[in-house]
C-alpha positions in Angstrom: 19.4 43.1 -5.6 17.9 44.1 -2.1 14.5 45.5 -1.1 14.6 49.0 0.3 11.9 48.1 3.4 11.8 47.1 7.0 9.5 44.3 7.9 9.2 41.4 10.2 8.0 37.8 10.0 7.5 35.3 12.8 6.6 31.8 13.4 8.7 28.5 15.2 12.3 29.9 13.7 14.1 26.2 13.0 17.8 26.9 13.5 19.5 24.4 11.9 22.8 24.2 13.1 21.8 24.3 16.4 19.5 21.4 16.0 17.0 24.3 17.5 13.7 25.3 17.3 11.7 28.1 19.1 9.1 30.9 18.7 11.1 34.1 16.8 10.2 37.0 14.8 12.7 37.5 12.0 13.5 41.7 11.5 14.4 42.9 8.1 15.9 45.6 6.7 16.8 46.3 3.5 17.5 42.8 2.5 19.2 42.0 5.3 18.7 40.0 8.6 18.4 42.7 11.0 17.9 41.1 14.2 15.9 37.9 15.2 13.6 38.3 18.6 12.9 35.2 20.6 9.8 34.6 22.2 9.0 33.2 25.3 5.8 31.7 24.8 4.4 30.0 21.2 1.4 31.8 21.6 2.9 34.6 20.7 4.0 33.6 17.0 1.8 32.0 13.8 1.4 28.1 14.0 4.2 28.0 10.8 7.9 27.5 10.5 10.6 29.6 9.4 13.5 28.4 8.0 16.5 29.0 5.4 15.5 28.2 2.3 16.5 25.2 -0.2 19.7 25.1 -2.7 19.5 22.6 -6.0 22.8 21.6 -5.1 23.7 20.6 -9.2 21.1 21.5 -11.5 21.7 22.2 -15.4 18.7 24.6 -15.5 18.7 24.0 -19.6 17.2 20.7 -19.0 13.7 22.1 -17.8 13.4 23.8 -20.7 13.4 27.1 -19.5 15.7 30.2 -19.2 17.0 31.0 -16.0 14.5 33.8 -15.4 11.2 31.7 -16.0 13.0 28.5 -13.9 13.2 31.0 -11.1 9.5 31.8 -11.2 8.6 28.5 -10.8 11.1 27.7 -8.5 10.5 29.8 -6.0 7.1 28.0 -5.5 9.0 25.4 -3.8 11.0 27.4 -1.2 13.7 26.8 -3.4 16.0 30.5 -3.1 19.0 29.5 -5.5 21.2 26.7 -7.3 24.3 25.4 -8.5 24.4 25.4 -12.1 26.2 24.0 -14.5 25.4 25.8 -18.0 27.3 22.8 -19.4 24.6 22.2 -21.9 24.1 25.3 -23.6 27.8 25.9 -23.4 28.6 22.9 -25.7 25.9 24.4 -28.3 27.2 28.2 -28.4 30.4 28.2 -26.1 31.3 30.8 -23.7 28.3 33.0 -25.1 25.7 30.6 -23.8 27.5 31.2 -20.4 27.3 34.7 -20.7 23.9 34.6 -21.8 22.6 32.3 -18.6 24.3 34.5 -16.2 22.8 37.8 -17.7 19.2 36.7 -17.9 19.4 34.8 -14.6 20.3 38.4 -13.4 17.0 40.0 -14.3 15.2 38.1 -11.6 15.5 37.8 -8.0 17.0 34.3 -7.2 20.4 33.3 -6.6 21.9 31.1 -9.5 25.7 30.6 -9.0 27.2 29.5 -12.4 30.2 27.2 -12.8 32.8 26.8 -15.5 32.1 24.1 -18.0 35.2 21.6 -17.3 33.8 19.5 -20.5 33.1 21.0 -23.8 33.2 19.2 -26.1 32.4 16.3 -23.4 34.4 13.5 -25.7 35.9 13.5 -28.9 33.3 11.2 -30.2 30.8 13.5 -30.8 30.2 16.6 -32.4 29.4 19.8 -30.6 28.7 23.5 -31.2 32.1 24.9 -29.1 34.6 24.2 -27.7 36.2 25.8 -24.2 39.8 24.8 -23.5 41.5 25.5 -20.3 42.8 29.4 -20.4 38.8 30.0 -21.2 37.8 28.1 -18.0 40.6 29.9 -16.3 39.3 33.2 -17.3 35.8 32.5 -16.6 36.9 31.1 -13.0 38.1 34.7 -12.7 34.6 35.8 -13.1 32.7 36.6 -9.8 29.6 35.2 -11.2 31.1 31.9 -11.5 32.0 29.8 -7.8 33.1 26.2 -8.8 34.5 24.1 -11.6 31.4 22.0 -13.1 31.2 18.7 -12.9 34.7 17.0 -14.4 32.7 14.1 -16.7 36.2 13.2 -18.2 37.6 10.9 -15.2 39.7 8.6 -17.6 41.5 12.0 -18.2 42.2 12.6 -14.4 43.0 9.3 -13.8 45.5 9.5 -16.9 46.4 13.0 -15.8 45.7 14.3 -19.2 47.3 18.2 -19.2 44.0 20.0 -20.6 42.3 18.5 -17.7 44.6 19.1 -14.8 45.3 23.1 -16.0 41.3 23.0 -15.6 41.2 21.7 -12.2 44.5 23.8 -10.9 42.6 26.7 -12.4 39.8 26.1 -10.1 42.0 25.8 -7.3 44.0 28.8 -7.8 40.7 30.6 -7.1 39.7 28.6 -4.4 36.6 27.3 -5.9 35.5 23.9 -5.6 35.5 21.4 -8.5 32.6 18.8 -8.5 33.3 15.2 -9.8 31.3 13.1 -12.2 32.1 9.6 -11.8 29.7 6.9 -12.3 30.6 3.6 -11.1 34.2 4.6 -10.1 35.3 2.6 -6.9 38.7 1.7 -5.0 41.7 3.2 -6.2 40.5 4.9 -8.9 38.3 6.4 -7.0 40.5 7.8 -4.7 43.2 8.8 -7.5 40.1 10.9 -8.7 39.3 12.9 -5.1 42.9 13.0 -4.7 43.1 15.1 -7.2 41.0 18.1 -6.2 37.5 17.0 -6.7 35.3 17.5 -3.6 31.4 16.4 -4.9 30.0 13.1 -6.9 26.3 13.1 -8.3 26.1 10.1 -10.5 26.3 7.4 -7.3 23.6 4.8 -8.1 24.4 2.8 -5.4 25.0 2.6 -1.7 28.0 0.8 -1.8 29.4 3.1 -4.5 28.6 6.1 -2.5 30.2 4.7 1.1 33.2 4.0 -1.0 33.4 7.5 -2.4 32.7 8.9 1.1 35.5 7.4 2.7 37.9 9.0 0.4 37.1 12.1 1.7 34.4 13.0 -1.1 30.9 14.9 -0.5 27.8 13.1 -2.1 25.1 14.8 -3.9 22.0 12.7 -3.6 20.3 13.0 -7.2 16.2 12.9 -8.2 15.5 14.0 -11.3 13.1 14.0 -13.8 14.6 11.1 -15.7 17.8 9.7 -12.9 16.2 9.0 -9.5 18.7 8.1 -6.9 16.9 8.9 -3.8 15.5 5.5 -2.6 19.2 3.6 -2.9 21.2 6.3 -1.0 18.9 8.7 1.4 20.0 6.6 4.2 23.3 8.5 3.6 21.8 11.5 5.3 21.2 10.4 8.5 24.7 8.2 8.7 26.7 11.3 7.1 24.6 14.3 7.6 27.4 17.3 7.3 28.9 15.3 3.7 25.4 15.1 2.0 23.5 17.8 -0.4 20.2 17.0 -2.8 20.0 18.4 -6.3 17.9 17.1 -9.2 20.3 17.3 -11.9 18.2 17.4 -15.0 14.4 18.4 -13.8 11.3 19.0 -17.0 9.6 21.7 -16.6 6.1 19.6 -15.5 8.1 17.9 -12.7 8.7 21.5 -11.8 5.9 22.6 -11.3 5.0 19.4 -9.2 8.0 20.6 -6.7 11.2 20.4 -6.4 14.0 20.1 -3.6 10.7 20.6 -0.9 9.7 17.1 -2.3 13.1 15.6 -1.2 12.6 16.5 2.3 8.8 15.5 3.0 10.3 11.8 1.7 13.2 12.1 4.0 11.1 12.8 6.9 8.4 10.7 6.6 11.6 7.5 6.3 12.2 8.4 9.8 15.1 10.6 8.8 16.4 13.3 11.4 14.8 16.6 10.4 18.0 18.8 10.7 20.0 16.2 9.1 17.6 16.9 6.0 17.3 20.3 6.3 21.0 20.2 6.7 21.7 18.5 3.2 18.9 20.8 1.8 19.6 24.2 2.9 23.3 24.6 4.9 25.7 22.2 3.0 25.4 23.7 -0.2 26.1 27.0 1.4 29.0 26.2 2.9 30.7 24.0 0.2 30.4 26.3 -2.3 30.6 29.2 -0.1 27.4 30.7 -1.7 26.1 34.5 -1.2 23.1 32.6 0.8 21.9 34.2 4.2 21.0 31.0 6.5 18.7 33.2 8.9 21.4 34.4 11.0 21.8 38.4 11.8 23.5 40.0 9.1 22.6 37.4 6.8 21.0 38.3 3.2 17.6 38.0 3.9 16.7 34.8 2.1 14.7 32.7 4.1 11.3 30.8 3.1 7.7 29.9 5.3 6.8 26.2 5.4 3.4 25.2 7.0 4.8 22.2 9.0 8.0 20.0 8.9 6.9 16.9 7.1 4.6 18.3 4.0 7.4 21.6 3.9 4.5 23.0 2.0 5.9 26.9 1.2 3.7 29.5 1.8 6.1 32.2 1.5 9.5 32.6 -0.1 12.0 35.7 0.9 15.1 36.5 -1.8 17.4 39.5 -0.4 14.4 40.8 1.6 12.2 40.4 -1.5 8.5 38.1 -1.3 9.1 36.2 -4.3 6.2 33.4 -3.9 3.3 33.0 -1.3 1.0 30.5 -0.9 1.7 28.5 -3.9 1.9 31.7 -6.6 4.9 33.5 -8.1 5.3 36.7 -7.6 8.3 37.3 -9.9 7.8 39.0 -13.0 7.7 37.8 -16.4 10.9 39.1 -18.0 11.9 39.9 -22.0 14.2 37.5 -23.1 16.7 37.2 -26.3 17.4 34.2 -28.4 20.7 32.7 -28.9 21.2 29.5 -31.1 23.4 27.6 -33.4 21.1 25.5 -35.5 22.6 24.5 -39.2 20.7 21.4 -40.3 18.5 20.7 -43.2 15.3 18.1 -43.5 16.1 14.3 -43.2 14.1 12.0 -45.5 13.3 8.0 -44.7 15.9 7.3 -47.4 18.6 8.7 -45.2 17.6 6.4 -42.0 18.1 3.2 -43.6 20.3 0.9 -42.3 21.6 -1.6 -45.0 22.8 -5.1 -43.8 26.3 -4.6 -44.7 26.8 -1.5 -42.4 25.2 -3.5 -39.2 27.9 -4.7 -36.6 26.3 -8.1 -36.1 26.8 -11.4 -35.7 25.3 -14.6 -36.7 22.0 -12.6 -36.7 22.8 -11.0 -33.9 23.2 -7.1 -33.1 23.9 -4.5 -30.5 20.6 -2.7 -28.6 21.1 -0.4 -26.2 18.5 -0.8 -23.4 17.3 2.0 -21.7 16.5 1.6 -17.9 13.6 3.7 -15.6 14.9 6.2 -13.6 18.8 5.5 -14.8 21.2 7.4 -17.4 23.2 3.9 -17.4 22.1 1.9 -20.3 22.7 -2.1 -21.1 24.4 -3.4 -23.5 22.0 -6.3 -25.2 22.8 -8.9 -28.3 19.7 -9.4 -29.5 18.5 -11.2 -32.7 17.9 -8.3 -35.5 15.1 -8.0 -38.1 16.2 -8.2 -41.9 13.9 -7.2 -44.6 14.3 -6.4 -48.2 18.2 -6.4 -47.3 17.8 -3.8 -44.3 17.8 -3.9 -40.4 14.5 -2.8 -39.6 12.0 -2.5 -36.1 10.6 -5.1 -34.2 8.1 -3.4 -32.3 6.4 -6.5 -31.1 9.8 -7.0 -29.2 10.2 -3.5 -28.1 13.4 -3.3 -30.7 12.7 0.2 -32.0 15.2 2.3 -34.4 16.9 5.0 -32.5 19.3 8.0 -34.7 21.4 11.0 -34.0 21.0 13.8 -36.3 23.9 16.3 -36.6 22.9 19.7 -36.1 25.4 22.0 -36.5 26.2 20.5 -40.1 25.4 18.2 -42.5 26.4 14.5 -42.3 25.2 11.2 -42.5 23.1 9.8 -40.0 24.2 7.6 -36.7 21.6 4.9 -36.0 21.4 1.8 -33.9 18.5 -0.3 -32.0 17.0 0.7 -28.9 15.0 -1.6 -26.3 12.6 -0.3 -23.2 11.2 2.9 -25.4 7.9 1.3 -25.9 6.6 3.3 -28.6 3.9 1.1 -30.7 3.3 3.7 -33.5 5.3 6.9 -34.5 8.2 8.3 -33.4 9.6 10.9 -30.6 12.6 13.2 -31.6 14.4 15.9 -29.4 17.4 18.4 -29.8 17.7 18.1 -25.7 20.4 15.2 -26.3 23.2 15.3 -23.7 26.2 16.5 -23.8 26.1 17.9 -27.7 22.3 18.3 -27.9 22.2 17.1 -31.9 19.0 15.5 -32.2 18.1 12.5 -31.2 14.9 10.4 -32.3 13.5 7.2 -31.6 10.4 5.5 -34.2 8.7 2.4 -35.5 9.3 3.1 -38.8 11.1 5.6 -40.8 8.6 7.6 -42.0 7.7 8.6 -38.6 11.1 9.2 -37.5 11.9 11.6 -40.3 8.2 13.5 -39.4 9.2 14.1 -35.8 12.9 15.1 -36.8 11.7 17.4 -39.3 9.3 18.8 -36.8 12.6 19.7 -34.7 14.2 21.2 -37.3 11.1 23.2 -38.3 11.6 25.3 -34.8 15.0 25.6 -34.8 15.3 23.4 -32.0 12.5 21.5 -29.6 10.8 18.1 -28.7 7.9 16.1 -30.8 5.8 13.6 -31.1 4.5 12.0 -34.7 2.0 9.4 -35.1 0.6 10.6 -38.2 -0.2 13.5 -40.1 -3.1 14.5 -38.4 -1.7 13.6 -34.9 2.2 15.6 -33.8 3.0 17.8 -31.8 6.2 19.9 -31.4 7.1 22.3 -28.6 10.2 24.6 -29.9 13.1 25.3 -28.4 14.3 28.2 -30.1 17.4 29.1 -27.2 19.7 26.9 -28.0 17.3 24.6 -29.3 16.9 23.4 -25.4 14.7 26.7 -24.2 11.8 28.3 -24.5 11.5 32.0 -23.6 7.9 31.7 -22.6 5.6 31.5 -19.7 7.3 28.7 -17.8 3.8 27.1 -16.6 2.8 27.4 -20.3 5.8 25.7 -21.5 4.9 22.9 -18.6 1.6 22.6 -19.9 2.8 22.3 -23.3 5.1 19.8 -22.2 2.8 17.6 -20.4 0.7 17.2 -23.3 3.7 16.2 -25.7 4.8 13.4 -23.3 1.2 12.5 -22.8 1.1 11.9 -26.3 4.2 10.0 -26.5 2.9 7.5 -23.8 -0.5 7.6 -25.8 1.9 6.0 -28.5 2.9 3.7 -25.8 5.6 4.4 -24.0 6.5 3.0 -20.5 8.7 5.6 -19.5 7.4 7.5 -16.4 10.1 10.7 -18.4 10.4 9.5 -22.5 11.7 12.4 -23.3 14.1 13.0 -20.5 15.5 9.2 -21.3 15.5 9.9 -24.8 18.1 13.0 -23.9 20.5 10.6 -22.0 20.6 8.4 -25.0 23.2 9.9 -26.7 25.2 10.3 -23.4 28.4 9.0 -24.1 30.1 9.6 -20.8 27.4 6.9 -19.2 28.4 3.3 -19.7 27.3 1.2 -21.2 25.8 1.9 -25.0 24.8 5.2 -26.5 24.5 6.4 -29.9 26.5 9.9 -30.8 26.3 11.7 -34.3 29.5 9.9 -35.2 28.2 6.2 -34.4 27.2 3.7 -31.9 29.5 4.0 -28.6 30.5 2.0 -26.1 31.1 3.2 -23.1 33.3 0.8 -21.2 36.1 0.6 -23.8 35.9 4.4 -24.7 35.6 3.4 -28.3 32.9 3.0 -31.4 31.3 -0.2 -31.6 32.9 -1.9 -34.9 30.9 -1.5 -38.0 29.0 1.1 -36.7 25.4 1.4 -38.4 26.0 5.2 -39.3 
């Protein structure tokens, strides 16, 4: 998609790679770098800086909520010009059609998504999922032009144990000369490099600097993570200073209000202002991911696609204009891409719960001595703990103990019907009401966390109402619900709508007194069974150490 036109913009061009910066006007024609003039004398350009523009290195654009073409509106706000994307989530709700269907709306819009193949769907065996896509699909999607890398291999006991479904995926990849990206929380030493040895170039999921060094040494690339929900930033940005050619940002899983705050801009204006190199940022933000993943992103050379943004300075990086293919997408803090008309695609098979079927009788509890398993739920982390805590018994049942923060948590199957997965959840905060969501990573059935269970079967009801979506119950008079009718993760409408509407659901939920600076992000990464330590699937209360259900599980 180029622009048939010829103009020019100039300012201080900031060339990158050359750790240079000088007075330029940038020639265009027909989406395409045509030339770039340098001047003399500064006088003779705008008091602004021109620059390439930023790449989400790893983003599953599902999680804000919006479809590709209204997460590109927003987006481009930000300076941000394209992403890597892993449809992962969508994919494990309706398969390879939920691929198909992010690529083709994500074409209707001019930004720059590049797709990969979903290496994990189902993600485990321990939950249940809308699809499934074994290795000849991810071969034949690999084939597809639309699609550069292999998404991020969550299943690293399987490389490790060089399980054959796995490795086909990964030679796949490598047979097209696309990158794989790696997924390996907490994996150090010589299972670390087992894992990069066998083909996997990227890790998001470092929480730590020591983790990350150890990774980096094996030869891997680190993708520094802040998200709406997993904030990584602060514990490994000193990384892009020390290795500045092996480093990339990306937000991972970003709600749509945290979009509309900013996005990979925000990264940067931190960087700086910690003293960090400003081409070593601007490096991880804009040139690595280019060159990794060897993406169809011009990086304001001659010849070069003509995608380039405007940034007042180079420590707010406040964008006041962004260029796709020769196209002015956003200036001075507006979209200018248009609204698009969307379809729907779901899979969404699940009748109403009642209070009856969230009871969890004493016999079914895995305790001991008066003791059971909570999950605890951490700020700004997908890792959970794994607590013993003493349980509350009445009339024969495990019950709430709000006053301790010991709230009920279940998983809802929604592709079919089947009892109901619950277990005890710490660090929610909710003093009233419940919160319920069909955004629950990787197999999105929904998830909900209450006080009691009259509230948690409101809020999941809500959910099911809409076919998919987030909600908030405290009584009958105060809920709210915000459907998701793609997938039951998206909304086809106005993106800064769908922020608004979002901001006022999770305001509600901390009215109800949640902590959380993201409930329902956290909530989503509850039933995350990939992430150590506890989590709750459809099928049962997991833990994610052993790989195994938690005995007597309270399903």
């Amino acid at each position: 998609m180029y622009q048939n036109t010829t103009f020019s913009v100039s300012g201080q061009l900031v060339d990158i790679r050359k750790k240079q910066i000088y007075p330029a006007t940038v020639q265009v024609k027909d989406g395409l770098i045509s030339a770039i003039e340098k001047h003399e004398d500064n006088n003779e350009v705008p008091d602004r800086f021109i620059l390439p523009g930023f790449i989400d290195s790893h983003v599953h654009i599902e999680s804000s909520m919006l479809i590709p073409s209204e997460f590109a509106r927003l987006a481009v706000v930000h300076g941000t010009v394209g992403t890597v994307s892993d449809p992962h989530e969508i994919a494990n709700v309706c398969g390879v059609a939920g691929v198909d269907y992010m690529i083709e709306n994500g074409k209707k819009v001019p930004f720059k998504f590049n797709f990969g193949a979903p290496s994990c769907v189902p993600a485990t065996v321990f939950e249940t999922a809308g699809a499934a896509i074994d290795s000849s699909a991810v071969a034949a999607l690999l084939q597809r032009p639309e699609i550069v890398y292999l998404s991020e291999m969550m299943n690293f006991p399987g490389v490790l144990m060089k399980d054959p479904e796995v490795m086909k995926k990964i030679a796949a990849s490598h047979k097209m000369g696309k990158p794989v990206d790696g997924h390996a929380p907490g994996l150090r030493g010589e299972q670390a490099k087992q894992y990069i040895e066998a083909g996997i170039s990227t890790d998001h999921e470092c929480f730590t600097l020591d983790e990350a060094i150890d990774k980096l040494q094996h030869g891997m690339k680190i993708i520094i993570r802040e998200g709406s929900a997993a904030r990584n930033f602060e514990a490994l940005i000193e990384l892009v200073e020390d290795h500045p050619n092996h480093t990339l940002f990306c937000s991972d899983d970003k709600h749509p209000d945290s979009l509309v705050a900013g996005h990979i801009n925000e990264l940067c204006a931190r960087a700086v202002a910690k003293g960090i190199d400003v081409f070593h940022v601007l490096k991880a933000a804009c040139v690595n991911p280019v060159l990794h993943y060897r993406l169809p992103i011009g990086l304001l050379q001659e010849t070069d696609p003509a995608d380039f943004i405007v940034v007042k300075d180079l420590s707010t990086f406040e964008v006041l204009e962004t260029y796709i293919n020769g196209i002015l997408v956003a200036k001075n803090g507006k979209t200018l891409i248009e609204k698009v008309d969307a379809t729907i695609i779901n899979q969404f098979d699940c009748k109403p719960v009642s209070s009856n079927d969230l009871i969890i009788p004493e016999t079914s509890s895995p305790s001991s001595g008066g003791f059971i398993p909570v999950m605890e739920a951490l700020e700004g982390q997908l890792i959970t703990n794994k607590l013993s805590l003493p349980g509350t018994l009445m009339n024969g049942q495990w019950t709430t103990n709000a006053n301790d923060d010991i709230l009920k948590m279940v998983v809802v199957n929604r592709y079919h019907q089947a009892p109901v997965a619950k277990c005890f959840i710490k660090n929610i905060g909710l003093k009233k009401g419940a919160i319920a969501s069909s955004v629950a990573h990787d197999s999105h059935n929904i998830v909900a966390v209450g006080v009691d269970d009259e509230s948690l079967a409101a809020a999941i009801n809500l959910v099911i109402k809409e076919q998919g979506g987030v909600s908030c119950y405290a009584t009958a008079d105060e809920q709210q619900v915000l459907g998701l009718p793609v997938a039951g993760l998206m909304s086809t409408e106005d993106g800064y709508k769908v922020a608004e509407a979002y901001t006022n659901i999770d305001h509600m939920a901390k009215e109800m007194g949640s902590t959380l600076q993201a409930p329902f992000m956290t909530l989503s990464f509850m039933a995350l069974l990939v992430i150590p330590h506890l989590k709750l699937s459809d099928k049962g209360l997991f833990d994610g150490d052993r790989f195994e259900f938690v005995s007597g599980t309270m399903a």
